[in-house]
N, C-alpha and C positions, 0 to 999 in steps of 0.2 A: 630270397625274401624270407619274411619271420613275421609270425602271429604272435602277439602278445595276448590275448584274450583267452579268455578258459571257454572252454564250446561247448557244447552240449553232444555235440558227434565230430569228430577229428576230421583234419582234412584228409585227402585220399595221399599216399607215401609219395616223397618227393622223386623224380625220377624216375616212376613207377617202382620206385624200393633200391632201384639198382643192384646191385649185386648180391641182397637181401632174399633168400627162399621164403615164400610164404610170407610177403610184407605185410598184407590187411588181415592176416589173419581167416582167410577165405576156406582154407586147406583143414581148418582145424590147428593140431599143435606140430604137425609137418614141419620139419627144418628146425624147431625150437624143440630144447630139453630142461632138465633142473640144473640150475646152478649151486654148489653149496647142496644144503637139507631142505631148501622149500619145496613143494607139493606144488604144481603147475594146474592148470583147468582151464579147459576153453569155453566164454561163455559169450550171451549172445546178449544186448539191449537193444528193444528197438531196431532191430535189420542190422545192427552194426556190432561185429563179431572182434574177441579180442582176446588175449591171454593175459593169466591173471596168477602172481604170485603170492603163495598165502602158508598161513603155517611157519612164518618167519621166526628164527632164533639168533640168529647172527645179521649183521647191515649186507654180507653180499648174500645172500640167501636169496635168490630170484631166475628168472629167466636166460635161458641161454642161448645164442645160437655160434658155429662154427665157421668160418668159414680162414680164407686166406688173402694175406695182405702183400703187397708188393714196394719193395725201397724208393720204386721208382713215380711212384703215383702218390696224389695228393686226394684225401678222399674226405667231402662234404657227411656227414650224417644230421639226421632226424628221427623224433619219432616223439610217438603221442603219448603222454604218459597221465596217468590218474592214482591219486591212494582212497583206501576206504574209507578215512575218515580223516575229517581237520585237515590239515595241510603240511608236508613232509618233503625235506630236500631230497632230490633224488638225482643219483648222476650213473652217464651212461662209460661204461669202460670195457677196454679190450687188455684182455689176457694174451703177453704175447712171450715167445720164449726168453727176451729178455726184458720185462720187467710189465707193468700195470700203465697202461695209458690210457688217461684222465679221457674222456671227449668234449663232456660237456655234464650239463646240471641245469636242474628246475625246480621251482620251490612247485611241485607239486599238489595239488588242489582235491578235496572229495567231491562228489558231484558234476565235475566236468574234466573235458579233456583238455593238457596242457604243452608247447610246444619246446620238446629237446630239441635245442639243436645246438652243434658241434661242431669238428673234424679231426683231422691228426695227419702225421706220417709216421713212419716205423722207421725206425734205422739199419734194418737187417729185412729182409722177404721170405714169410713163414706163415705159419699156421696162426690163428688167433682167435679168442673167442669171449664175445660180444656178453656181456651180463649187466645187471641195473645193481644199483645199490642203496640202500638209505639207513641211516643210523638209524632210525624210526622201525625198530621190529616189530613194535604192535600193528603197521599200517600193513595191507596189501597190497600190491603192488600192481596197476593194469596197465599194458602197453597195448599199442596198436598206431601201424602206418607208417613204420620204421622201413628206412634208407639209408645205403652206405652206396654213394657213386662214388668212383677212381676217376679224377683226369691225368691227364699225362699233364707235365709242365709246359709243353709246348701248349696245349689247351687254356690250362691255367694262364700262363703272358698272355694269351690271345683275347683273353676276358679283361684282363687288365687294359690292355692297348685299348677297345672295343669300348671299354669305360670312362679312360681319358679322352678320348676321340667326341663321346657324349657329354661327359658331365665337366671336363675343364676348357675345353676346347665350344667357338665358333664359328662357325662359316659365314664369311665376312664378302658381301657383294656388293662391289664399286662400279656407278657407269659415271662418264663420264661425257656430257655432251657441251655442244654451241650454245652459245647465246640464242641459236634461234633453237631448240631442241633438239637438234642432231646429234647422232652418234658418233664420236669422235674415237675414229680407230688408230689405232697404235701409241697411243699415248702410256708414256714408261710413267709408274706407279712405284711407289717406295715405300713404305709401312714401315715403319723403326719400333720398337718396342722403346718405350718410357719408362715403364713401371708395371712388373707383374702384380696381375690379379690378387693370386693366390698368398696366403701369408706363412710364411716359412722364413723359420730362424732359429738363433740358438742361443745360449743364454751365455751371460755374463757375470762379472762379478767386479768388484772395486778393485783387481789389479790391472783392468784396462784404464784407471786413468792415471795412471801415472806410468804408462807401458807404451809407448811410440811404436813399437815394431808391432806389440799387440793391438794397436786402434788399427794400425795399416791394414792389416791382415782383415780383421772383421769387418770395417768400410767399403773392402775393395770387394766384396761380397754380397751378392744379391739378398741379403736377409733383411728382413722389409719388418718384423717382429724379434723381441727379446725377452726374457725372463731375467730378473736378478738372481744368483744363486742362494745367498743368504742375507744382502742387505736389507729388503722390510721384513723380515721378521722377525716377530715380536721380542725375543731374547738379543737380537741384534739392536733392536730400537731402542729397547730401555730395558738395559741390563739390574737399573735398582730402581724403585718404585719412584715414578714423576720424572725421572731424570731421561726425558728424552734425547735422541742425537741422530737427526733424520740426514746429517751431515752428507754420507756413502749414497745412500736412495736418493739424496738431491741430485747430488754430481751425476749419479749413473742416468736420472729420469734427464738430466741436461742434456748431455751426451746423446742420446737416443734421439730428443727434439732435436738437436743438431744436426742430423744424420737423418731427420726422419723416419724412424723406426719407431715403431709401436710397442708401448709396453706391455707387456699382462702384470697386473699385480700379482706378487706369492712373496707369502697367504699372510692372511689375516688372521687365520688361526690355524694352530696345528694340533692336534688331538693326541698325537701321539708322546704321552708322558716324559720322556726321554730329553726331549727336547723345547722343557718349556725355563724359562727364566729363573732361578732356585727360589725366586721371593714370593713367585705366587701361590706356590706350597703352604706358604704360612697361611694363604688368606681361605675365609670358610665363607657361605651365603652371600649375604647382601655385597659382602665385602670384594668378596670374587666378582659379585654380578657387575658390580659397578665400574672396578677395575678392564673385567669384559668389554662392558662397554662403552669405559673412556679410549680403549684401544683402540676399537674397530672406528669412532669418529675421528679420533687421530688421523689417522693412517688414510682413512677415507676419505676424509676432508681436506687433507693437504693434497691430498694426489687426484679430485676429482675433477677430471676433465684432461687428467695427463693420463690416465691408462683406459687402455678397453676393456680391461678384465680386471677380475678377483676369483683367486685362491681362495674362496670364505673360510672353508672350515675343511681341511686338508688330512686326508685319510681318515676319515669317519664310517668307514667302511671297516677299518681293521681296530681303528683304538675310541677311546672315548672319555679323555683326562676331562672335559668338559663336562660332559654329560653326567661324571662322576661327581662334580664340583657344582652342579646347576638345574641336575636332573634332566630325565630322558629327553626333553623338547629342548635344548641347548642349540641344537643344532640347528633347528627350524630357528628358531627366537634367531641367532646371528644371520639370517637370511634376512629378515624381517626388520633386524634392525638394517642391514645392508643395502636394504633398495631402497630406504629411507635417505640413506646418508651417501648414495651417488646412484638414482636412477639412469645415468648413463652407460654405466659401465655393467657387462655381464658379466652373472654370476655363478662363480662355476664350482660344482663339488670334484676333487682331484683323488686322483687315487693306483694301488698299483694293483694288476694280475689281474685284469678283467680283461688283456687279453692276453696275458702273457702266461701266464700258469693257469690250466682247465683242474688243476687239481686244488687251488688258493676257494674252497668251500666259503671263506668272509664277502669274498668281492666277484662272484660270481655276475654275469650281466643279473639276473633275477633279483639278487641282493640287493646290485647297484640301482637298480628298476623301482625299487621297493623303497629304498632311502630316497630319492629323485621324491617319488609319492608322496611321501612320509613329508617331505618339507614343500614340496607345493601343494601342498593338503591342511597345514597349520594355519591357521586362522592370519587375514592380511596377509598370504603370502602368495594366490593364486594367479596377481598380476608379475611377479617376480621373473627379473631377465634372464632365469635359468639356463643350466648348459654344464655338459658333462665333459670334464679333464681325466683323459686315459694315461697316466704316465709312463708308460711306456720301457721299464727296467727290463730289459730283456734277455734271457742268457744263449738259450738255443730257442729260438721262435717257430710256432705252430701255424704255419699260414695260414692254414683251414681255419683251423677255429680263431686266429684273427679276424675273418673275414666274418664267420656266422655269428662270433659278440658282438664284433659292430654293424650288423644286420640285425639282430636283437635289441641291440641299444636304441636305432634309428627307431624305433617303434614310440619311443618318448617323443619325436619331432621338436625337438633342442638340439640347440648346435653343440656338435662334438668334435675337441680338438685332443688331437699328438699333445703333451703337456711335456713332456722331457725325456725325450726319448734317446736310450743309449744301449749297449750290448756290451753285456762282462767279456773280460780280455780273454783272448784266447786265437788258435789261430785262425777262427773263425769268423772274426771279428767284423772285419770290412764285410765280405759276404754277405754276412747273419745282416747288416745293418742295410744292403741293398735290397736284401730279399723285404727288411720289415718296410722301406721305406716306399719301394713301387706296391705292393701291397695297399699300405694305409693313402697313399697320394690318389692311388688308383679307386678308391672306395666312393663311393657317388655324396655320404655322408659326410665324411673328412673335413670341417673349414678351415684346417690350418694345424699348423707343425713347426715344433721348438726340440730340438736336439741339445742335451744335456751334455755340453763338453762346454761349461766355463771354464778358462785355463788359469790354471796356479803353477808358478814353479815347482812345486813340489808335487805334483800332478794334479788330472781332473778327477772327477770322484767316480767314475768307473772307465770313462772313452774320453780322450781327448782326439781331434782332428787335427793339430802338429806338434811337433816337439816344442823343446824350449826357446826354438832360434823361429820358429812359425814358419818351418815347411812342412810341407802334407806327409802324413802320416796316411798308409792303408786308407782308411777310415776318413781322411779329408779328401783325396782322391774319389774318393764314393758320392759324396758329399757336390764335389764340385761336377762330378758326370752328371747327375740326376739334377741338381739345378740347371743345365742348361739342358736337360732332356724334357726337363719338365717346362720347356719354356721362363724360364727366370730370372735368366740372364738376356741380356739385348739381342731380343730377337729380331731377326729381318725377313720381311718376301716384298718380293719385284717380279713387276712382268709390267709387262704393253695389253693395252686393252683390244681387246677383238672387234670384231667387223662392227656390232652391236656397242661397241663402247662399255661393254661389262670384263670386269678383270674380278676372281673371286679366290678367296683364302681361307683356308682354316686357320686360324690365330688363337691361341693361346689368350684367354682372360686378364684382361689389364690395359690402361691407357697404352696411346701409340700417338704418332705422331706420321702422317700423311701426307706423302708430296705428288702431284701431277705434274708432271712436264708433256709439251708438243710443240713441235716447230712452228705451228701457226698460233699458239697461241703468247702474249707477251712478256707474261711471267709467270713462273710458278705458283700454283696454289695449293696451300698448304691450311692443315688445318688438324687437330687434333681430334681422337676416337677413342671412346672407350669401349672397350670388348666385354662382354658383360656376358652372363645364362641367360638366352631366354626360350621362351616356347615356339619359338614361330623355328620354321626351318632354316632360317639363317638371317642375318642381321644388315640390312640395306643401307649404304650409301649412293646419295644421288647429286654429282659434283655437276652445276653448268661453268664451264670456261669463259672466259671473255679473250675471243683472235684480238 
């Protein structure tokens, strides 16, 4: 779990500190020394004892402690951090023999206490030693209630499985009796999966409609959700000023309805300079604004009620061509006009290394926490369908701190989805992308997952899932384990009802389709279920037969 809230006295250390000496600070400055040239001092507020770096000349100038790490354990960290004044990023890192690793960061607060939290692994097992850091050398630096636990991996699956079992999974109870209310024993029971819950898929782009081998492949696939790769976006749409051509987005948004698959819209807008249309350079003020705005109803209006989502304003975290052309509230204003111009659809800020780099200081969860604020805080925008896109670029992944950003994030209560999720080549590939995907599936938060391998002849823009002929590659192999592990491919359970006429299952989230047979009775009844969360301990059917 994760606090969002500044405190006035910290919680007590996660794990009791775990493998941390002297976690609350109880000891005095036992187990802790100076890092850098700061001056350390332990002091007391109000019963609550803490250590406090000051005297700063340099960003790692702070607090140290020592200890040792191992290749083979995945270890969660926390810890309470405060500056003396105003408010100052601060992030938690280990010195290790081969190189500086990130944990995590906090925009850090004066007056109260604020919650790091992190994790990591090492790639070698050695020495290592824990210190704080903040550009901000005027600020001092107070920690306290700091925790570094090790699981073993066996541990780590076991939380995953323990979570799927909870939070995707219900326990589904069938009786089945007479007409007169009896329990009817032995009766064979058949459950067929229809259609998974869960929304999980992968993106596409305009060489699937003119590609037969390419439709086969992605149809014959449980992917229930898709992304366009570059077809609605804006330098795609209208390359010269008015000259629409929604031509590629028509055909693909067809396709999808054909197929029943859901679309997200991406994006609407993209902030990142790089990649905007060359004409809109030319335009300044009103002329922009307008522009802006004839876009985002475009787009919105042709396509409302065909997608579930918007990409609004896409990496606004890292860039700001917008905000540069429209001033600081650009950002907010395009939400505002967005839930105007399709209250149906959610609207979601996208972005990368919030969980994928703990050292990406722009897109930190805090940051991204803050920009979330920043735009359901602008005036008309409080009722807004909000919701966080993690894209997911990943080159070697941090599971830990996977897990404690999106424990961190969950704290905004907006749905948060996998936005395009892919892993740089290497031979680590398939692996790296099993390891990110039980991970993020298994997170209680998670609503859904889009894997970035739209296929080009000429390759996908970092992973693709098969060659040019659409056989599995590593990486599709991974792909198709985990959809049917995750239930989402057509799943089945059968059995015969017991003395009591009760038959019970854990199923997997999503429509199903229901048969009863028994010799005495004169035909099958059949009838459809949908497996849904809910709070109760498990979810009741109560079928009467007619002999």
């Amino acid at each position: 779990s994760s606090c969002l809230q500044c405190l006035v006295k910290p919680h007590k250390p996660q794990y009791r500190g775990g493998i941390i000496v002297n976690p609350e600070l109880n000891l005095g400055v036992k187990g802790w020394s100076t890092f850098g040239n700061a001056k350390i001092q332990h002091r007391e507020s109000e019963g609550n004892k803490f250590i406090v770096a000051h005297s700063r000349n340099q960003p790692h100038d702070s607090i140290s402690q020592k200890t040792y790490l191992q290749r083979s354990k995945l270890y969660t960290f926390s810890a309470w951090i405060q500056v003396s004044s105003s408010s100052a990023p601060v992030s938690a890192i280990f010195k290790t023999s081969s190189g500086f690793v990130h944990v995590g960061a906090i925009v850090a607060e004066s007056g109260c206490w604020s919650m790091l939290k992190g994790g990591l692994t090492v790639n070698a097992s050695g020495p290592a030693e824990l210190y704080f850091e903040s550009e901000n050398t005027s600020v001092e630096i107070f920690v306290d209630s700091i925790s570094l636990q090790p699981f073993t991996r066996k541990q780590w699956n076991s939380h995953q499985q323990q979570s799927i079992e909870k939070v995707r999974k219900t326990n589904v109870r069938i009786q089945a009796v007479t007409e007169q209310g009896n329990p009817l024993e032995n009766a064979t029971i058949i459950i067929q999966q229809k259609a998974p819950g869960f929304p999980f898929g992968v993106a596409i782009n305009k060489n699937i409609l003119t590609n037969t081998a390419y439709q086969n492949w992605f149809t014959s696939k449980p992917f229930k959700v898709t992304t366009f790769e570059d077809e609605m976006k804006w330098y795609t749409t209208e390359p010269s000023p008015g000259q629409e051509d929604y031509s590629a987005a028509d055909a693909l948004v067809q396709f999808a309805k054909q197929h029943q698959i859901a679309v997200r819209g991406h994006n609407v807008f993209w902030e990142d300079p790089h990649y905007q249309a060359g004409w809109l350079n030319s335009l300044s003020g009103q002329q922009f604004s307008d522009a802006a705005n004839k876009r985002l109803n475009s787009i919105m209006g042709r396509y409302k009620g065909q997608v579930i989502a918007w990409d609004v304003s896409n990496e606004n975290l890292h860039f700001n061509f917008f905000e540069s052309k429209m001033g600081a509230t650009a950002s907010a204003e395009f939400y505002n006009w967005a839930s105007k111009a399709d209250d149906t659809a959610t609207l979601f800020l996208n972005d990368y290394n919030t969980i994928e780099e703990s050292g990406d200081k722009d897109s930190i969860p805090a940051k991204y926490l803050q920009k979330l604020r920043d735009i359901q805080g602008f005036p008309g925008n409080s009722n807004a369908k909000m919701a966080i896109g993690l894209e997911s670029h990943f080159q070697t992944p941090n599971i830990p701190y996977i897990r404690s950003s999106i424990d961190t994030l969950a704290g905004a209560n907006v749905p948060i989805w996998i936005t395009e999720l892919d892993v740089g080549s290497g031979p680590n590939q398939a692996s790296y992308l099993e390891q990110i995907l039980r991970e993020v599936h298994s997170h209680p938060k998670i609503q859904g997952i889009v894997i970035w391998a739209a296929w080009k002849p000429s390759g996908c823009y970092r992973m693709c899932l098969t060659d040019n002929n659409f056989k599995n590659l590593p990486t599709g192999d991974v792909v198709d384990k985990l959809t049917s592990e995750f239930g989402l491919t057509s799943g089945l359970a059968s059995g015969t009802t017991n003395a009591n006429g009760f038959f019970e299952a854990s199923l997997f989230h999503g429509d199903y389709e229901v048969k009863i047979t028994h010799p005495l009775v004169d035909s099958p009844f059949v009838r459809g279920l949908n497996v849904a969360p809910t709070t109760e301990s498990q979810q009741q059917l109560h079928v009467q037969l007619h002999a």
